[in-house]
VMD Tcl script that draws the C-alpha trace (Angstrom):
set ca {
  {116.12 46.71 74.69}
  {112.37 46.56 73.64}
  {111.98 43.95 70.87}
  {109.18 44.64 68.37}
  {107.77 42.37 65.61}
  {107.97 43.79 62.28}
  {104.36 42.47 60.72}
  {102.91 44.25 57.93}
  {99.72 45.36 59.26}
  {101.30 47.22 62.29}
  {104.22 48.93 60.03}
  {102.17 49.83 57.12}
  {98.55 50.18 58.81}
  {97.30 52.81 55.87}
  {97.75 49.03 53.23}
  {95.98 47.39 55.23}
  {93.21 47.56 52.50}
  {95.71 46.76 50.31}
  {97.42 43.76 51.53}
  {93.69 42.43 52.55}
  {93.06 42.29 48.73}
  {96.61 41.41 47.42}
  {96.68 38.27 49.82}
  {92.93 37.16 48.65}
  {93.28 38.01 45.37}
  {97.61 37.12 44.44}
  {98.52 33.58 45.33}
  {102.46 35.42 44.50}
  {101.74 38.05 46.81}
  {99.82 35.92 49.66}
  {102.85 33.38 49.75}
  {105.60 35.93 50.52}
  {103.39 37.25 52.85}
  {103.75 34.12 54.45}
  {107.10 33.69 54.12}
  {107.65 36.93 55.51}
  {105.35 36.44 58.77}
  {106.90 33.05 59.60}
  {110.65 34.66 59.22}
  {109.43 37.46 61.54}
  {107.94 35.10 64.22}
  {111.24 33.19 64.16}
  {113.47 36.22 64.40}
  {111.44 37.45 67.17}
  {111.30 33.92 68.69}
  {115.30 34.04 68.38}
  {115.69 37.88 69.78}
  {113.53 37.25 72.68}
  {115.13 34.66 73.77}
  {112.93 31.82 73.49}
  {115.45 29.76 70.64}
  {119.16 30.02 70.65}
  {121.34 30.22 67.52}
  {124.49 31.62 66.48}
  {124.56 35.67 65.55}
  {125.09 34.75 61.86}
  {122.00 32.72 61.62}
  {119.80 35.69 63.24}
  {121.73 37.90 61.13}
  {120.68 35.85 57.82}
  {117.90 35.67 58.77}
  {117.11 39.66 59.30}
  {118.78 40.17 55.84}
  {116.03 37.50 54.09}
  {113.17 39.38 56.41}
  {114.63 42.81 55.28}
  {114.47 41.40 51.48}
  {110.72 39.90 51.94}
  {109.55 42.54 53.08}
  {110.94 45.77 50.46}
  {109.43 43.28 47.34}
  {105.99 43.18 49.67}
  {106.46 46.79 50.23}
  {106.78 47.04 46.21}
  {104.06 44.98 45.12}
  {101.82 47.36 48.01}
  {103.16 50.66 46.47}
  {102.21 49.26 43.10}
  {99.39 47.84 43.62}
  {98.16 51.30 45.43}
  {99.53 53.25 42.63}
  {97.72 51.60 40.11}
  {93.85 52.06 42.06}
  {94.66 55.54 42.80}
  {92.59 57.78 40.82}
}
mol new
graphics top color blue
foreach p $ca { graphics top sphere $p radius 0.5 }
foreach p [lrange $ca 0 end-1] q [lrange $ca 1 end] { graphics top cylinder $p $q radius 0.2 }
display resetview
């Protein structure tokens, strides 16, 4: 199984414009970012093998990574909707 690391840049690469300006210029938007990023570095930390826990954890985990990352995805769609001309 290949493991792959869900960051922002790499799944939405055409926001990368976008999240570049939402993290400099939304303190909101720059500290789920965060949030999200460290949750994905642990998750990946956990899949790969590196930390052990028990399947629920990693599983709670995912779920909060999965629910960072749709209101990031939301602010980005928003934020792009609103500069489109």
């Amino acid at each position: 199984m290949s493991l792959q690391k869900h960051d922002l840049l790499h799944e939405l690469p055409e926001s990368r414009e976008a999240i570049h300006l939402l993290k400099t210029n939304s303190s909101h938007f720059a500290k789920l970012f965060d949030e999200y990023h460290e949750l994905d570095h642990s998750v990946h930390r956990i899949e790969s093998g590196s930390e052990n826990t028990s399947d629920e954890y990693l599983e709670e985990q995912k779920k909060k990574r999965l629910f960072l990352k749709d209101q990031l995805y939301s602010m980005i769609r928003e934020y792009e909707a609103s500069t489109a001309s």
